[in-house]
C-alpha positions in Angstrom: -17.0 13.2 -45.0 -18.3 10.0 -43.6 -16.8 7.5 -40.9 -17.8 4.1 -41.3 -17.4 1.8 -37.8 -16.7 -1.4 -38.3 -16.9 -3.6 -35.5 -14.4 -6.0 -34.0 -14.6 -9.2 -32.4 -12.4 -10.8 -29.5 -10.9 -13.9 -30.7 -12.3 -17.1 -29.1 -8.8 -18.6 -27.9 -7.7 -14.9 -26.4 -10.6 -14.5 -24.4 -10.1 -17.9 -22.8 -6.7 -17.2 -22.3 -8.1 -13.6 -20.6 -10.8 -15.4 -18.3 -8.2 -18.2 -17.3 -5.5 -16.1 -16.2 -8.3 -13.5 -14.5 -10.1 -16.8 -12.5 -6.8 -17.5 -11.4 -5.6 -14.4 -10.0 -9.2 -14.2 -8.4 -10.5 -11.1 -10.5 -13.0 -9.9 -12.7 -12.2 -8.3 -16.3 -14.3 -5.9 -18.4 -13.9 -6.4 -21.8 -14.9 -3.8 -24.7 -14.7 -4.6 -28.0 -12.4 -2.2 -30.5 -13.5 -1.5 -34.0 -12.0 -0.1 -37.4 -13.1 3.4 -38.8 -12.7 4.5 -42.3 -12.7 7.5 -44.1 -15.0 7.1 -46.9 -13.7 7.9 -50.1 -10.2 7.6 -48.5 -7.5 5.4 -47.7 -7.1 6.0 -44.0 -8.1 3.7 -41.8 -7.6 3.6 -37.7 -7.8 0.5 -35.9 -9.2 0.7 -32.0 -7.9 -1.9 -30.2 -10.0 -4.0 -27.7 -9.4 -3.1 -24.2 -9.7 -5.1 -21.2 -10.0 -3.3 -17.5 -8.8 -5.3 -14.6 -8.9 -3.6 -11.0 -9.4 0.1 -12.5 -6.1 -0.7 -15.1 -6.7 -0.4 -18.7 -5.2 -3.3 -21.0 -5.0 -2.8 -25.0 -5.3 -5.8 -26.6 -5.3 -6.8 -30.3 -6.3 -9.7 -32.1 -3.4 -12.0 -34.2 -0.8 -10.0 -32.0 0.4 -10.7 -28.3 0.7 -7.3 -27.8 -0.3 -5.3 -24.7 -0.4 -2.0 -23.5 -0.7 -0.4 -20.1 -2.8 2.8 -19.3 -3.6 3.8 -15.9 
């Protein structure tokens, strides 16, 4: 069975949100971009979000949703 990656990219207006709020607070952010992977031959799919680390925390951050997780 095959996995196909498909990779994601961070929306323009989210990232300048990110940077904004991270100038502010005086920090820097490390951004990693997520990616889809697919079964071929299948219908499953799993989506990796993008995740942003700010001072050794882990943010999960998806496109079109203002969703965000915490992981320490």
């Amino acid at each position: 069975m095959k996995i196909i990656k498909q990779e994601l990219e961070f929306e323009e207006c989210l990232k300048q949100r990110l940077e904004f709020i991270c100038e502010f607070s005086k920090v820097t952010p490390t951004s990693i971009n997520g990616s889809i992977r697919k079964l071929e031959r299948t219908n499953l799919k799993y989506i990796e979000p993008h995740r942003v680390i700010i001072k050794n925390i882990t943010f999960l951050v998806f496109n079109y949703l203002m969703m965000y997780i915490f992981l320490t």
